[in-house]
C-alpha positions, -999 to +999 in steps of 0.1 A: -657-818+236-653-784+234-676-752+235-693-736+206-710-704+204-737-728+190-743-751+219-742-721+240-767-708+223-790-733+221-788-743+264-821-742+277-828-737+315-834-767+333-854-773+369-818-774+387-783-757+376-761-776+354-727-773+338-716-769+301-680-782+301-654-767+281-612-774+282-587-769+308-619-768+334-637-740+322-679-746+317-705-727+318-738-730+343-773-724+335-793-713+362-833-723+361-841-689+356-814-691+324-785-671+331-753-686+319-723-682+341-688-692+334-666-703+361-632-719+361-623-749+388-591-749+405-573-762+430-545-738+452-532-747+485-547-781+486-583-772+488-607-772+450-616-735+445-642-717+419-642-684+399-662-665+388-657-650+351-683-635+338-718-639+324-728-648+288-727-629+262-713-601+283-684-628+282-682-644+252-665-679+245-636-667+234-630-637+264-641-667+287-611-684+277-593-657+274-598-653+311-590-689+318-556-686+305-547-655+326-556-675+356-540-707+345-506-677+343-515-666+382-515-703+391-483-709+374-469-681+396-483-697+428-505-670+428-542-678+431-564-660+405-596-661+434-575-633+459-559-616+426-595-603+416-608-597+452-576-574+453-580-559+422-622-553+427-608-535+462-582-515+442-609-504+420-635-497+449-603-476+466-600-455+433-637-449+427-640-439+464-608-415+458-617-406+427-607-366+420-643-360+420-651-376+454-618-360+471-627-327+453-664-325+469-651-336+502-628-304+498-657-283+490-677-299+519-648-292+547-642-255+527-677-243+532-681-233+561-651-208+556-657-197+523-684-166+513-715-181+497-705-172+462-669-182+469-684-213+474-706-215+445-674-202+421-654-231+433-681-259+426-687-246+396-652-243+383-651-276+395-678-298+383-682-281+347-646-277+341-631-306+355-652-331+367-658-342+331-626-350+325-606-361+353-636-366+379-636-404+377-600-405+375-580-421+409-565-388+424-534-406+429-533-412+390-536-378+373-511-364+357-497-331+347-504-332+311-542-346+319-547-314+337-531-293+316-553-306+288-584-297+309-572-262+318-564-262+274-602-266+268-607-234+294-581-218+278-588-219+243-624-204+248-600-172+259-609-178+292-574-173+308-577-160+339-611-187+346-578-213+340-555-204+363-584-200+388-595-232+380-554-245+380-559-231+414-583-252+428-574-282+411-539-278+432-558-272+463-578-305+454-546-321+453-529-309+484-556-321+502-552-352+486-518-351+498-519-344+531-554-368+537-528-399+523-542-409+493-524-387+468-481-382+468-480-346+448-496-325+433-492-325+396-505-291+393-468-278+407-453-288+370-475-268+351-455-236+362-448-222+328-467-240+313-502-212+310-510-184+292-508-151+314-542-135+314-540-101+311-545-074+338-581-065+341-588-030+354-621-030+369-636+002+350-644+030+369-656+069+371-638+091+390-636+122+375-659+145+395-684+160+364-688+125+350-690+109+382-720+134+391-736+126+358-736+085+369-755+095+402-783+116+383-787+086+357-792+060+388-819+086+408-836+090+376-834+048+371-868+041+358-861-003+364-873-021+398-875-006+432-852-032+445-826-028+420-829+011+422-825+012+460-792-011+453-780+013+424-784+041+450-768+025+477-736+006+456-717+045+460-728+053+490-713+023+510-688+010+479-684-025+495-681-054+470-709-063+452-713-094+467-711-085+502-742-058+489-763-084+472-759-106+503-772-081+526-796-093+555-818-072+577-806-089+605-766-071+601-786-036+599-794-014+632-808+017+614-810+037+644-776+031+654-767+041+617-740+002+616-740-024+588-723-054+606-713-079+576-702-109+595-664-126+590-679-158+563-690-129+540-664-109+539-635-116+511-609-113+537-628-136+563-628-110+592-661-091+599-665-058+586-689-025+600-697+001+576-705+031+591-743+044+577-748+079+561-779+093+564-784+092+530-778+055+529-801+050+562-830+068+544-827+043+510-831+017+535-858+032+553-876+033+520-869-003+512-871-019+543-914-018+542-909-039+510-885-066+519-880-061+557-901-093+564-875-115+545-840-126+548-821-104+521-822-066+519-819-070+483-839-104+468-843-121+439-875-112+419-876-153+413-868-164+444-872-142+480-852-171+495-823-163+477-805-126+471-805-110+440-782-118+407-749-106+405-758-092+372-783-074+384-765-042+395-743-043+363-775-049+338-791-018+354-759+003+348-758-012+308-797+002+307-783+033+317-761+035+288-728+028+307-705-001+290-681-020+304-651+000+293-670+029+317-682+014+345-685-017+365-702-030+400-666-029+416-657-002+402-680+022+429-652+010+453-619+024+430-643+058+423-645+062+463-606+056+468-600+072+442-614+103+452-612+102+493-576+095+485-571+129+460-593+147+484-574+142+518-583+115+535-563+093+555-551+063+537-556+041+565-589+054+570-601+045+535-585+016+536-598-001+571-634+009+553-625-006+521-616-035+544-582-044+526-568-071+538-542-064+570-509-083+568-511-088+604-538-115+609-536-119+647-542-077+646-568-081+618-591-105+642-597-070+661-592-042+644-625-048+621-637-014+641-606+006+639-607+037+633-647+046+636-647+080+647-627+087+618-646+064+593-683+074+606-675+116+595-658+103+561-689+080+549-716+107+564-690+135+545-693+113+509-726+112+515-730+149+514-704+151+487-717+126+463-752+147+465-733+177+458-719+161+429-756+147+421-776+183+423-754+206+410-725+190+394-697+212+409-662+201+415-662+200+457-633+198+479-635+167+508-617+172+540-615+156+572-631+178+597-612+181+630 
């Protein structure tokens, strides 16, 4: 007789298993402690087999049987339904384990130890808040162009457009990993050419003209905010490296008396360590500061945290307080002022640029050239120096030359 819903229902555990029969040898067994099972007997290759289907009411009657009947298909095939679902349950462990979000963070895992802290912290973040919720659970052998086009979409219509090609970026990098580690065949991200909105070309804003540019370093000597934050203002044209690679500062790179900030290779933007020659104007800011946070790691901590260096808003926060908007001046824009001007002013180009540290085409020459040109470099940064006070006390338009 067969099943109902009814009988099911009313099954009570026993003291040992027993079977509810249904048709075509499905039943159902109730365990003493009352679980209800459904299994299917079979016979393949001579020997009486069992499988498992499912438990009630996760299971009903009617997907039991369901169930059955794709089996009974397998068996017709000479297949037998017992190794089709450990296959299956395998495939599905293999795609969870290669999921894009597991090969992504194994990516980020094997990239870390190459990529600058907030390089680092850019890519995770792009990943796991843009894309993870999407296509993170996905097999990374499964996605498809148009499933990652409609992530980068989402970025794209917040008019974030140059956060979505970033992020189409590391997706492809993601995936070319996935390539050449065997569990992916393309990259998908390679038919999206085309496909993007441009962003447009961002011009970091910058002061350059002399008068104004003397008017900026009066505002940030008269900042009235944190110590910390002032010493960092004061110091951002004085050494015009990247704002990151200021905010990550550690004692430890510093040798005041020798007048040398050594920023090692897996900080640097260009991944090949960097010395920046110190003026005495920047050597007395750190002077100053150094009583304050000389016992810690970072030159320049966070006022939350001393383990950890200080926001990258910070710097630009302080220069909004000061009255300056974005359209005026940014943290970056410190390095275009000095280029700017030690390029108008006389200075060698490759000078400024080896202390800009620009990237060198040659990478086998770039491994040792980090302290080319120092004679050179150590006059220009102390001759700023004295020119950005210049600017500072009295304003006036000063010319900047190389001294022989």
């Amino acid at each position: 007789m067969p099943l109902t819903d009814a009988l099911i229902r009313a099954a009570k555990p026993k003291e040992k298993p027993y079977r509810l029969a249904d048709e075509k040898a499905l039943y159902l067994e109730v365990s003493p402690s009352g679980g209800k099972l459904w299994r299917l007997k079979y016979r393949f290759g001579g020997k009486e087999r069992r499988l498992a289907l499912g438990v009630y009411p996760d299971v009903t009657l009617t997907k039991a049987r369901k169930k059955r009947d794709a089996a009974r298909e397998l068996l017709a095939d000479a297949m037998d339904p017992g190794e089709h679902k450990k296959r299956l349950e395998a495939r599905y462990e293999a795609d969870r384990t290669n999921s894009f979000e597991a090969v992504a963070r194994e990516w980020l895992a094997m990239k870390r130890p190459s990529f600058a802290p907030a390089t680092y912290d850019k890519a995770e973040w792009l990943l796991a808040e843009l894309a993870f919720p999407w296509i993170g659970s996905r097999p990374v052998s499964a996605v498809t162009p148009p499933e990652v086009l409609a992530v980068l979409r989402r970025v794209e219509e917040r008019g974030k457009l140059e956060t979505a090609h970033r992020l189409k970026q590391r997706c492809s990098q993601v995936f070319r990993y996935a390539v050449a580690t065997g569990r992916a065949e393309r990259d998908p991200c390679v038919d999206l050419r085309g496909a993007m909105a441009s962003p447009k070309t961002k011009h970091r804003a910058s002061i350059t003209e002399p008068g104004e540019l003397g008017a900026l370093l009066r505002a940030i000597h008269a900042y009235k905010g944190g110590f910390v934050t002032a010493c960092a203002l004061k110091l951002a044209p004085l050494l015009f490296v990247r704002p990151g690679e200021l905010r990550h500062a550690e004692w430890s790179e510093f040798d005041l008396d020798v007048g040398e900030w050594r920023i090692p290779a897996a900080k640097m933007k260009m991944r090949e360590a960097h010395i920046v020659p110190l003026s005495e104007q920047a050597v007395a800011v750190l002077s100053e500061l150094r009583p304050l946070t000389g016992r810690g790691l970072y030159v320049f901590p966070s006022v939350r945290d001393s383990k950890r260096p200080m926001s990258e808003n910070t710097v630009l926060a302080a220069l909004r307080r000061m009255g300056y908007t974005t359209a005026q001046m940014s943290g970056h824009g410190f390095r275009s002022t000095a280029s700017t001007r030690l390029h108008e002013m006389g200075w060698p180009s490759h000078v400024i640029e080896r202390q800009l540290a620009h990237a060198e085409r040659n990478k086998v020459k770039a491994a040792y050239n980090f302290a080319e040109y120092m004679p050179d470099r150590r006059k220009m940064m102390q001759a700023w120096a004295d020119y950005l006070d210049k600017l500072r006390e009295r304003g006036n338009v000063i010319a900047l030359r190389l001294q022989a």
